[in-house]
N, C-alpha and C positions, 0 to 999 in steps of 0.2 A: 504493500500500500504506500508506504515511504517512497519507493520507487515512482508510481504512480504519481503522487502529487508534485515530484520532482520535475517528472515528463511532462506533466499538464503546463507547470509553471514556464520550463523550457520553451515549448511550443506554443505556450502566449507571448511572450516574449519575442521568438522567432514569426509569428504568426504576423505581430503586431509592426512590426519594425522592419522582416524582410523586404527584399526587394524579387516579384515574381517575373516582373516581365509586362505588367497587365499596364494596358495604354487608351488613351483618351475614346472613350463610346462615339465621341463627337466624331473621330478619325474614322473611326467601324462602320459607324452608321448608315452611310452612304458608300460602303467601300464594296463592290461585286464579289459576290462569292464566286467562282469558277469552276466549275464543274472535273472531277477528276476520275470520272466512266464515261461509258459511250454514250455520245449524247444523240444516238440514234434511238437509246429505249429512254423508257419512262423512268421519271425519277425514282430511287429507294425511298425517299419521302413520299412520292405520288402511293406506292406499292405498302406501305404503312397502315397496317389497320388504325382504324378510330383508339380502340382500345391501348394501340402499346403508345399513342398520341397523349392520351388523356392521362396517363400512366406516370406518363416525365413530366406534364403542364402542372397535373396537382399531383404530386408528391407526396406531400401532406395530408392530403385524401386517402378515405379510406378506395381500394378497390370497386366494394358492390358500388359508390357512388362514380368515380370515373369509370366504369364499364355501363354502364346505364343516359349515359348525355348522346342524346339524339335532336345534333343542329338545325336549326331552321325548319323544325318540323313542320311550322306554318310558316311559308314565307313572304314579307308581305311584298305587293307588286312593284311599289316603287323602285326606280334604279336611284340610290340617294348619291346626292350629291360631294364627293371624299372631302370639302372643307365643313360639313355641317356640322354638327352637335348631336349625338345620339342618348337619348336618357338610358341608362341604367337599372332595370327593378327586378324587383323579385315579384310574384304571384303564385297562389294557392286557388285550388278547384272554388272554394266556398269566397274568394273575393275577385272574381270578376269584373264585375264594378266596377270595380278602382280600378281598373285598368282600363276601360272605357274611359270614364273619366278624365284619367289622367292623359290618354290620347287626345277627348276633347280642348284641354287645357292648354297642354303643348305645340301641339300641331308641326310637331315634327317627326324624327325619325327613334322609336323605342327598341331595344333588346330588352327582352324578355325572359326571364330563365322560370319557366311552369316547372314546381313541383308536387308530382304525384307519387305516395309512396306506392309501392306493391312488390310482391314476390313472383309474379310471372311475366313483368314487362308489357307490352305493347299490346297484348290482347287481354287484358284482366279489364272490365265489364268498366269500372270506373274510368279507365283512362280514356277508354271507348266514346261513353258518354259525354265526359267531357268536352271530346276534343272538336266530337258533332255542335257541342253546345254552343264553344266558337267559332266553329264554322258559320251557325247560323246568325249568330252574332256581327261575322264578319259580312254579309252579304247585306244586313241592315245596316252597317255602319261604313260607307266608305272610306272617312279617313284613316280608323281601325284598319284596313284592308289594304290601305297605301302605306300606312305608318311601321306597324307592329311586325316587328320579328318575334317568332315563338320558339326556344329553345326547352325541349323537354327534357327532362328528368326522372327516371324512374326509380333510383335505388330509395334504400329507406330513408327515414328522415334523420334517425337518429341509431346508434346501434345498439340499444337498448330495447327499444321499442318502436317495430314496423309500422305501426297502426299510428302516431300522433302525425297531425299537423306539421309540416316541418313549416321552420321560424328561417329567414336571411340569415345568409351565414358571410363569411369572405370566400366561401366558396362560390357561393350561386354569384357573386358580386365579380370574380374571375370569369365564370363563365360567360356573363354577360357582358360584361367588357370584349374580351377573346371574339365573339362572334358578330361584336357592333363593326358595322357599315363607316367610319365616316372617321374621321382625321380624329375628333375631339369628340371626350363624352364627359356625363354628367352626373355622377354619382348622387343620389336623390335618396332619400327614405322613404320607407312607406309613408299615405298618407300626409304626404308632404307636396303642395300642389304649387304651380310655377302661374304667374297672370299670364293673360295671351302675347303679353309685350315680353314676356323672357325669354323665349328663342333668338327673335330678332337684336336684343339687347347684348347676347352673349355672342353671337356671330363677331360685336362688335371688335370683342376683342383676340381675337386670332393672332394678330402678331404679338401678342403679350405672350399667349397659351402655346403658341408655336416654339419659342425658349424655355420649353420645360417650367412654367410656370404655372400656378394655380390661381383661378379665381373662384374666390368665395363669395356664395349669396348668403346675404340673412335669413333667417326664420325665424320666422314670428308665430306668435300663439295669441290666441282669446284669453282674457282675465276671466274664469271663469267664476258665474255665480257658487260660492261655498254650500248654498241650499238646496237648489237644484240642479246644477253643475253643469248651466244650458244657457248660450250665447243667443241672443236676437240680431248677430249684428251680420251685414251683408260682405263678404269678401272685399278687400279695400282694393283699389284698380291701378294709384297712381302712388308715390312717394309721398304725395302728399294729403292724401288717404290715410297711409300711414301713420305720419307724423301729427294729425290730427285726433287718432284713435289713441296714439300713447301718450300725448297731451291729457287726454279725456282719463288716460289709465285705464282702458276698453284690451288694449293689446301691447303684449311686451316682447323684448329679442330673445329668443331662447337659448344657451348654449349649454348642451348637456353638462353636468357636473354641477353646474352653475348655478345659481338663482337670476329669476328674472330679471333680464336687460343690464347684469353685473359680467358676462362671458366675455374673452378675447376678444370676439368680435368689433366690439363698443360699439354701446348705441350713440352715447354721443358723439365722436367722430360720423359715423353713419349720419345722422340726422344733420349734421353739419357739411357732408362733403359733397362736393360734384364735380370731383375726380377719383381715380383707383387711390386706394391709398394701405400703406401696408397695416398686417395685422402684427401691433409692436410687443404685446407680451403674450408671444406661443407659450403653451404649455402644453406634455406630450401626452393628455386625456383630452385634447381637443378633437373635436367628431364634427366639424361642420357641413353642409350640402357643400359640395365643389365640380367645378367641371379643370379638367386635364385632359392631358392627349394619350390617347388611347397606346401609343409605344412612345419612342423617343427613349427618353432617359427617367419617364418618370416607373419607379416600381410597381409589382405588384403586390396586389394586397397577401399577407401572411395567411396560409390558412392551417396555420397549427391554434387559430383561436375559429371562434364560433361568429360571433358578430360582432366585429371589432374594428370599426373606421378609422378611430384614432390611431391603430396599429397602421391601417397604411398613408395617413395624413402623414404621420412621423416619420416614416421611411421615405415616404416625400422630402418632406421639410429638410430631411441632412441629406440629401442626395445632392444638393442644393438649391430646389425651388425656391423662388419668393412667392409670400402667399400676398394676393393682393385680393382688398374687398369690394365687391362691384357697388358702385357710389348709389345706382338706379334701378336696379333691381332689387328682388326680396320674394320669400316665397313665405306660403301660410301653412302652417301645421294645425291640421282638423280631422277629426275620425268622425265620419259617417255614419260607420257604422261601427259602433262602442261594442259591440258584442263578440267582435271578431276575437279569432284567435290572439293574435298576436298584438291589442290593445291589453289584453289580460295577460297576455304572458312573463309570466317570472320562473328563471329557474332556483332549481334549491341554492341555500345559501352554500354550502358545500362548493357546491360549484362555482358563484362567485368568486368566493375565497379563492380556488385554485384558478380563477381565469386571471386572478389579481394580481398571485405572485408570478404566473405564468410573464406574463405582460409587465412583470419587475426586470424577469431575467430576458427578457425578447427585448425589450428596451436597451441592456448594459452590451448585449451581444450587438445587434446592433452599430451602436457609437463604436466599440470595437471595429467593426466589419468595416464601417466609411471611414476611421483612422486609420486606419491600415490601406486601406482601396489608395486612397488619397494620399497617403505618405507613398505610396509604390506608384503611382500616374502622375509623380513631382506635382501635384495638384494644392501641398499644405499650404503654401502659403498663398493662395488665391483664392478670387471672393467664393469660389463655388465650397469651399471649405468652413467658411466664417457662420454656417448653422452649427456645425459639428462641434466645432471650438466652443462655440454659448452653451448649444443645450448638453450635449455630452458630459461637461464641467461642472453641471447640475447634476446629472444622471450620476456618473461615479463620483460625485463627491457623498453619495448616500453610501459609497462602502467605507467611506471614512474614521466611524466610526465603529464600523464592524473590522476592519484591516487590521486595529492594534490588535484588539481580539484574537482575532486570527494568526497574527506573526505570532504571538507568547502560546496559542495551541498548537501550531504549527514546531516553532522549536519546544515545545515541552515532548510533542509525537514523538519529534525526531531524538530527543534523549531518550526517553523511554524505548524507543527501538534499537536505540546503541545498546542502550542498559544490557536489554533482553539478550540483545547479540551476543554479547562478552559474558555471560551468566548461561547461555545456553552452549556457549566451546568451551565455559571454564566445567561446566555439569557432563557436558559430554567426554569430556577429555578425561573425568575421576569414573567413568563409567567405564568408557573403552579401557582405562587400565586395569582396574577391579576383575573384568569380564575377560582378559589377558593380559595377564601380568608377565613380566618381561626378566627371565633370569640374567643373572651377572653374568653371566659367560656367552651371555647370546650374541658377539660380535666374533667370537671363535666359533660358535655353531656355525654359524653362516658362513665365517670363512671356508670350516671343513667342509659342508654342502656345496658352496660353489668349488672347490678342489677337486669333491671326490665327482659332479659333473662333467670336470673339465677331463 
């Protein structure tokens, strides 16, 4: 074990501070791959089942769920346009709806990731159903029919139990990125609705988003009545709608973690600005709606957690995006329908606990990984560095307190391993003599033996 923690220390160390070889994405990015078989047959990627595809994209996936993603299973007709904006969601059988809806709203181009649990795929009665449902769906709705991509999903929801509801995960949030149409997409929550001027709004800024950058919208929520827990108030349409309703205290900024209109985001810079202007104290629990470019240099989301935005906002943010916040747009957070699954969804505390620490050490790994990236692509001392250096310096200054700890455990191990060492040849050495013991004349024994062999 001594051994063991010698090598881990070594190869942090070595991990952190080599030099591999690894050189600018910016160079790559654009650089031709060139083929090195006959380029009379079809690619060994074209020849690639789906399965050993999904296999290397999620890793972190369990199997039954990468063996079960079936692309574009409805696909919708439009050809979109590669500079637009594609929203990002998740959908379950029992909220349809909201996916109407939220096509109504948009009016542009959606990835969809439907999931249905079951044990026999494609012909099990529910899926069946379903999928007629939106079909017929689709023939009544044509913007639905021109907008929506349908990505299914059949594995279970959860590996405990086939039969629940599955809840967003960073997996469905992978998949539906992976299969969006269009340069830029838009990471959006459920139940989280955009005004009809936010597509157009967000086009605007392409050469921002084009540099690996992020723009963040606001969300907003209803003050809800504490009695009846029910808003009379109608969607606000303009900014200054907005700013009229949180004047009134009718509607506040939301930023998870947060209490209201207190999150990163600021409402007062927001209600004050009209231009982009940066988000000046990240913190790496921030979850906000964002739109990014669907490759480039921005990451993908983790999916060793369950539903965890802020896990890939943060791996954004030290990659080195600037997050900038959109001056004129804003979206409303409302449920519908309060019955749904996933308004009532809590998992056990248990679980939280370990998605907590999980998302301690996914965080420190991490700032590690872009220390290192960045010290090896001569990248440390440039701006695309200067997230790493802030937040990182927060990140591990929490082992700071635990490090003393640890060095005086660490060298107490390591004496007590010496101790053992020299107590276990000083025990073994009174044993092996005990068990043969060695006469006085045994350097003449030996001589005569070797003699009378020769």
């Amino acid at each position: 074990m001594a051994f063991s923690i010698l090598f881990s220390i070594t190869q942090l160390v070595k991990y952190t501070f080599g030099n591999y070889g690894i050189y600018s994405s910016e160079l790559l990015e654009n650089q031709p791959i060139f083929r090195t078989y006959d380029t009379h047959r079809n690619s060994p990627l074209s020849e690639m089942t789906n399965k050993h595809r999904f296999s290397k994209i999620h890793a972190y996936s369990p199997h039954a769920l990468t063996d079960s993603i079936h692309p574009y299973h409805i696909r919708a007709e439009s050809n979109f346009n590669p500079e637009d904006v594609t929203v990002i969601t998740f959908v379950t059988q029992n909220r349809l709806n909201e996916l109407v809806r939220l096509a109504e709203s948009w009016k542009g181009p959606i990835s969809a990731t439907l999931h249905i649990p079951s044990k026999i795929g494609l012909t099990d009665p529910l899926i069946v159903e379903t999928i007629n449902s939106i079909k017929k769906i689709y023939k009544k709705k044509p913007y639905l029919r021109k907008q929506v991509d349908i990505h299914l999903i059949t594995g279970p929801s959860t590996s405990f139990n086939e039969t629940l509801l599955p809840t967003p995960t960073n997996f469905h949030i992978n998949v539906a990125r992976f299969f969006a149409r269009t340069e830029f997409i838009f990471f959006l929550d459920f139940d989280t609705w955009p005004t009809p001027e936010t597509h157009s709004n967000i086009k605007r800024y392409a050469d921002i988003l084009i540099k690996n950058n992020v723009l963040i919208l606001p969300t907003f929520v209803f003050v809800e009545n504490v009695e009846n827990r029910t808003t009379q108030y109608k969607f606000p349409k303009t900014k200054d709608d907005v700013i009229h309703l949180v004047n009134r205290h009718k509607l506040g900024l939301q930023d998870y973690g947060w209490e209201i209109n207190s999150g990163p985001t600021c409402l007062d810079s927001w209600l004050k600005a009209d231009k982009l202007f940066h988000v000046e104290e990240y913190e790496l629990h921030y979850r906000p709606n964002f739109v990014a470019r669907k490759g480039g240099q921005i990451p993908w989301c983790s999916e060793r957690f369950d539903d965890n935005k802020a896990a890939c906002i943060f791996e954004i943010y030290l990659s080195g995006a600037e997050l900038y916040v959109d001056p004129d747009s804003f979206l409303i957070r409302h449920h519908f329908n309060r019955d749904s699954h996933l308004v009532n969804y809590g998992g056990p505390h248990w679980q939280k606990v370990i998605n907590s620490r999980m998302y301690t050490n996914f965080s420190r790994e991490i700032c590690l990984l872009y220390v290192r990236t960045f010290v090896a692509m001569n990248l440390w001392q440039s701006p695309i560095a200067n997230h790493v250096k802030q937040e990182c310096q927060r990140v591990l200054a929490s082992w700071g307190s635990v490090s003393k700890f640890l060095t005086y455990l660490l060298s107490a191990f390591f004496f007590i391993c010496l101790t053992l060492s020299r107590l276990h040849c000083l025990v073994f050495s009174k044993l092996e003599r005990s068990l043969h013991p060695v006469s006085e004349n045994a350097p003449n024994d030996l001589l005569t033996v070797q003699t009378s062999r020769a």
